[in-house]
C-alpha positions as CSV (number, residue, x, y, z in Angstrom):
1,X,-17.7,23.8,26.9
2,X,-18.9,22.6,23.5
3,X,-16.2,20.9,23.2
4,X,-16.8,18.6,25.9
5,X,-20.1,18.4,24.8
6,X,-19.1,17.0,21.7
7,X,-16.7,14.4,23.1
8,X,-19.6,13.4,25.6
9,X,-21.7,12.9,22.3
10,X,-19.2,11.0,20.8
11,X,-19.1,8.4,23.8
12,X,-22.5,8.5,24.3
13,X,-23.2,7.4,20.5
14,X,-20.3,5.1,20.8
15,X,-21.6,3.1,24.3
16,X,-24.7,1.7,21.7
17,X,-21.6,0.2,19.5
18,X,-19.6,-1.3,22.3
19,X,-21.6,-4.6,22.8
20,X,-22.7,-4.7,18.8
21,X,-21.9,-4.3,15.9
22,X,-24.1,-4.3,13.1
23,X,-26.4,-5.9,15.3
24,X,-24.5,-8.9,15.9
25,X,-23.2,-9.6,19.5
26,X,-19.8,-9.2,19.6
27,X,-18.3,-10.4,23.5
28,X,-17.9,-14.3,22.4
29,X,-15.2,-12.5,19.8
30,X,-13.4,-10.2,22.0
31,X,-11.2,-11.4,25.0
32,X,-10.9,-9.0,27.5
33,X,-7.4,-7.5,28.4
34,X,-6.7,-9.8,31.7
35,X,-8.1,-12.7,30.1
36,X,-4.6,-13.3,27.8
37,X,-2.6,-14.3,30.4
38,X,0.5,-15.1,27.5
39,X,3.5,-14.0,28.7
40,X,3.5,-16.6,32.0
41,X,2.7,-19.6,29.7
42,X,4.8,-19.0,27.0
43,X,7.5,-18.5,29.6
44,X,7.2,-21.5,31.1
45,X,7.5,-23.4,28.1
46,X,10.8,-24.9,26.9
47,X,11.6,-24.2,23.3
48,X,14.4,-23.8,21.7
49,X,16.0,-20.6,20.5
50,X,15.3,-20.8,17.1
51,X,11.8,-21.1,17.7
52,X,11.8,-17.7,19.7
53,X,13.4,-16.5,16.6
54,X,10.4,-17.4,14.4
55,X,8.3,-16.2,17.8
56,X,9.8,-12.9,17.2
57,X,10.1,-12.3,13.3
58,X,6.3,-13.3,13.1
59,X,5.6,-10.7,15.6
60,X,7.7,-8.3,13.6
61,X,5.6,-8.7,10.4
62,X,2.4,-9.2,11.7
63,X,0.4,-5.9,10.7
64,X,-3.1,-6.2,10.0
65,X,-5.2,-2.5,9.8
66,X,-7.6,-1.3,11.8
67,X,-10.3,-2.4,10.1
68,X,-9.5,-5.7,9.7
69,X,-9.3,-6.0,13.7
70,X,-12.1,-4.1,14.8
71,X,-15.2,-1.7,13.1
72,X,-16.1,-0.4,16.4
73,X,-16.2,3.3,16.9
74,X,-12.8,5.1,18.3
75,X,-15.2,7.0,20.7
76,X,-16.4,2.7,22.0
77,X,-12.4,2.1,22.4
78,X,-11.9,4.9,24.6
79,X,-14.7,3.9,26.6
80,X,-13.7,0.5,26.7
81,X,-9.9,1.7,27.6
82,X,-11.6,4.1,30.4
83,X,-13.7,0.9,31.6
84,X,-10.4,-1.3,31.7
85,X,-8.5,1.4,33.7
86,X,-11.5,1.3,36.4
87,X,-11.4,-2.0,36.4
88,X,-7.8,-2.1,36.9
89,X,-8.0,0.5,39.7
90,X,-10.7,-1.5,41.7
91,X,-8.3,-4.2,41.6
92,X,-5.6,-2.8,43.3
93,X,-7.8,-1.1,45.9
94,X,-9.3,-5.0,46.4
95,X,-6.0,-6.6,46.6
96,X,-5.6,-8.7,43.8
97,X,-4.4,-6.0,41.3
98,X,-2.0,-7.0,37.9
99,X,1.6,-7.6,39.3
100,X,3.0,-5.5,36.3
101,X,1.1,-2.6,37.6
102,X,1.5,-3.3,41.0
103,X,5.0,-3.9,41.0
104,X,6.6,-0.6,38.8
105,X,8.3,1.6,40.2
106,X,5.0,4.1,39.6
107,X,2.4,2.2,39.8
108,X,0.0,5.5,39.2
109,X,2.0,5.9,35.6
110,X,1.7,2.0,34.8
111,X,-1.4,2.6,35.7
112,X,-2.2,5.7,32.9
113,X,0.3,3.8,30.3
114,X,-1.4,0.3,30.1
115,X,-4.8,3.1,29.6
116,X,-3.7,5.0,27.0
117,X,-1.3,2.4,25.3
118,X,-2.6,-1.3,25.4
119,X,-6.2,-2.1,24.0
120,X,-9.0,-3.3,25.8
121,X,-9.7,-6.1,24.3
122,X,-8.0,-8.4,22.2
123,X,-8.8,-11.0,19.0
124,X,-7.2,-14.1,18.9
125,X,-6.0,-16.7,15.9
126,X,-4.7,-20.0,16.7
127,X,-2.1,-20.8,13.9
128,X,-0.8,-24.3,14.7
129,X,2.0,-25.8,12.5
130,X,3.8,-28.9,11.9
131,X,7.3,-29.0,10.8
132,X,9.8,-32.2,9.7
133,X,12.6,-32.4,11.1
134,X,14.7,-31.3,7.9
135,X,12.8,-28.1,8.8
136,X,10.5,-28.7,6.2
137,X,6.6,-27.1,6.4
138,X,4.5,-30.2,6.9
139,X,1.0,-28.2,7.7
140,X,0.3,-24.9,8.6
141,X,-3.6,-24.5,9.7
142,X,-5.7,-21.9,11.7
143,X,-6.7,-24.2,15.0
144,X,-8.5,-21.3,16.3
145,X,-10.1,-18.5,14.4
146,X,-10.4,-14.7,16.0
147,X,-13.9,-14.5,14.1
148,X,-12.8,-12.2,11.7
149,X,-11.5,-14.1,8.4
150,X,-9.0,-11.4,6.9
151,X,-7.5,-11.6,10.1
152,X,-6.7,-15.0,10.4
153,X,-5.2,-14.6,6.8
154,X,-2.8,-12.0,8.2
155,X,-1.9,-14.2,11.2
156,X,-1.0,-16.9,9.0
157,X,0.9,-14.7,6.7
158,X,3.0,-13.6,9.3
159,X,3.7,-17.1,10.9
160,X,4.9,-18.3,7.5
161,X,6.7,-15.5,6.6
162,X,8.8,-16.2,9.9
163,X,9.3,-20.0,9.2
164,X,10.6,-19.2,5.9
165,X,13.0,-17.4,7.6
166,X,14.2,-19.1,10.0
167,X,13.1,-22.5,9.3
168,X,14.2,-24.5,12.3
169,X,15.5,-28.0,12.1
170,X,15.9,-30.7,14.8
171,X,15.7,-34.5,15.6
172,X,11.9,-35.2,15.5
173,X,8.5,-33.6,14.2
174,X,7.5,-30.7,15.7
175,X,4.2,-29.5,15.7
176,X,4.0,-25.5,17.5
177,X,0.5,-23.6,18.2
178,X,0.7,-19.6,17.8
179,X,-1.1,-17.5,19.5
180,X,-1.5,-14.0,17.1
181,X,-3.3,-11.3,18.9
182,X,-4.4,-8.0,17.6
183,X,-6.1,-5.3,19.2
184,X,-7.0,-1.4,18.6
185,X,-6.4,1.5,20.8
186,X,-8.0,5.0,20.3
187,X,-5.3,7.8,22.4
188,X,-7.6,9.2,24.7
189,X,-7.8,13.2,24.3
190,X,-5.8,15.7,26.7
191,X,-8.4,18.0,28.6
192,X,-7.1,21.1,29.9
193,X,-7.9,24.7,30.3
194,X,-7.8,27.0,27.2
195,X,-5.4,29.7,27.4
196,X,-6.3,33.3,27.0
197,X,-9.6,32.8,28.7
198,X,-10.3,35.0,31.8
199,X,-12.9,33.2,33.1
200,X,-11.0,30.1,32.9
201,X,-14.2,28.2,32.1
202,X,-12.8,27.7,28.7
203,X,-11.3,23.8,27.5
204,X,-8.7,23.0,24.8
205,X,-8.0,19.0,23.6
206,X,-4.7,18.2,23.2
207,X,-2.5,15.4,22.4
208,X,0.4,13.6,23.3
209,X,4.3,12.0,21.7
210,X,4.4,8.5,22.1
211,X,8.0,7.1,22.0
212,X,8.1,3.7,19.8
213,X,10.2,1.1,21.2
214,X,10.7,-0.9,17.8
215,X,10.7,1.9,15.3
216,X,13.1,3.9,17.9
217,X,10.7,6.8,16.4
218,X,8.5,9.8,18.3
219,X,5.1,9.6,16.7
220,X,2.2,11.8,18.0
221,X,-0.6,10.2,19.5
222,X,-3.9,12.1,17.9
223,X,-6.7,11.5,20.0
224,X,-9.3,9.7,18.7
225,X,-6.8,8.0,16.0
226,X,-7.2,4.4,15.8
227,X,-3.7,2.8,16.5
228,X,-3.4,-1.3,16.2
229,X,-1.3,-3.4,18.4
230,X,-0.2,-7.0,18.0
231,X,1.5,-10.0,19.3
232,X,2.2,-13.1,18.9
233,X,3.6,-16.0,21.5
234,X,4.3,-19.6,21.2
235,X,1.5,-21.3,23.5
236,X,2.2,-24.9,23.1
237,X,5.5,-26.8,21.7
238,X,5.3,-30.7,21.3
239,X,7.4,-33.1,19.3
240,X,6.6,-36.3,17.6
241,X,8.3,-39.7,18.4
242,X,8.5,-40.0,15.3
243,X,12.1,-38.7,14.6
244,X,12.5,-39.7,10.7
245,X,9.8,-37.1,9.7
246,X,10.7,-35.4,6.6
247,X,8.8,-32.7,4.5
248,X,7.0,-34.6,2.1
249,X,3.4,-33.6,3.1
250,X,2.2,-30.6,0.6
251,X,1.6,-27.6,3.5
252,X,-2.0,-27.0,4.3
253,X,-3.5,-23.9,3.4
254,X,-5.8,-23.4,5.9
255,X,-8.7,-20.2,6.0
């Protein structure tokens, strides 16, 4: 049992750090995780494959640490994961649950997987760039800023590492906004009964082996170990009547 006591101190000196930090409030930063409704809008927009090309090598290097993404407590994610999952399971029970869960095959293991694998709450940078139509970098600048400077720095690293490349040439001036979301999640411990104890009153933590789609690796998840997750989507896609744009504007630094 002292085990669960400590855990329940842990949350319980963690709940003070979920809606500050440093005595600053922190909800106008964070979006919570139904508010980032990305994959419908980026699907429906039409851009061409090389520009999902860029989408996908600036997801690939996008890899910002913990703390640049967050300071809060792993015991405030794991509240904030539990507080998601309720809110998730009231959904459903209310009728207007998330499709993805809703619609899998188990919708009890969707369920425990968006829980114990997607963060709560997300930070957002806004990297908008305009290229020439030779492909050239025209500007690059953050439009929208997650609140967190170092951040934005790695979202814009990552978005020019992918245009240089790719760098995708067409007709006209294109100017593309980037969505580049990070977020942290804390693996939630494994409660069970201890072994070897008669009584069975006894508790052991445990933890789990998460399977890592992109590395193709097993990695354990240890509970309480802060693991970052990212993204990044194409959000908006326009081009320029003017079609004899070429790269002569010096790129833009930005943050």
């Amino acid at each position: 049992m002292r085990l669960v006591g400590l855990l329940l101190l842990l949350c319980v000196d963690a709940r003070a750090q979920v809606d500050t930090a440093n005595g600053t409030p922190r909800a106008n930063l964070d979006l919570p995780r139904d508010a980032l409704d990305l994959k419908t809008r980026s699907e429906d927009l039409h851009v061409p494959p090389a520009w999902r090309d860029v989408e996908r090598d600036g997801a690939a290097a996008f890899h910002p640490s913990a703390r640049v993404v967050s300071e809060r407590a792993p015991a405030a994610m794991v509240l904030r994961q539990l507080d998601a999952f309720h809110a998730a399971e009231r959904a459903i029970e209310e009728g207007h649950g998330d499709p993805e869960i809703t619609q899998a095959r188990d919708e009890a293991a969707e369920l425990r997987r968006k829980f114990e694998d997607e963060p709560a709450e997300w930070r957002r940078t806004q990297i908008e760039v305009t290229l020439a139509a030779d492909g050239e970098l025209q500007s690059i600048v953050v439009a929208s800023s997650s609140g967190r400077r170092e951040l934005d720095r790695e979202a814009m690293r990552a978005v020019r590492h992918a245009l240089g490349r790719t760098r995708p040439r067409g007709k006209s001036v294109v100017t593309v906004r980037f969505a580049c979301d990070a977020g942290v999640v804390a693996a939630p411990p494994i409660l069970g009964t201890a072994g070897g104890d008669p009584r069975g009153q006894g508790v052991t933590a445990g933890m789990r082996l998460r399977f890592d789609e992109t590395t193709r690796k097993v990695e354990p998840q240890i509970p309480f170990v802060p693991r970052v997750v990212t993204r990044i989507r194409i959000i908006d896609f326009a081009l320029s009547e003017n079609k004899q744009g070429t790269g002569n504007r010096k790129p833009e630094t930005g943050n």
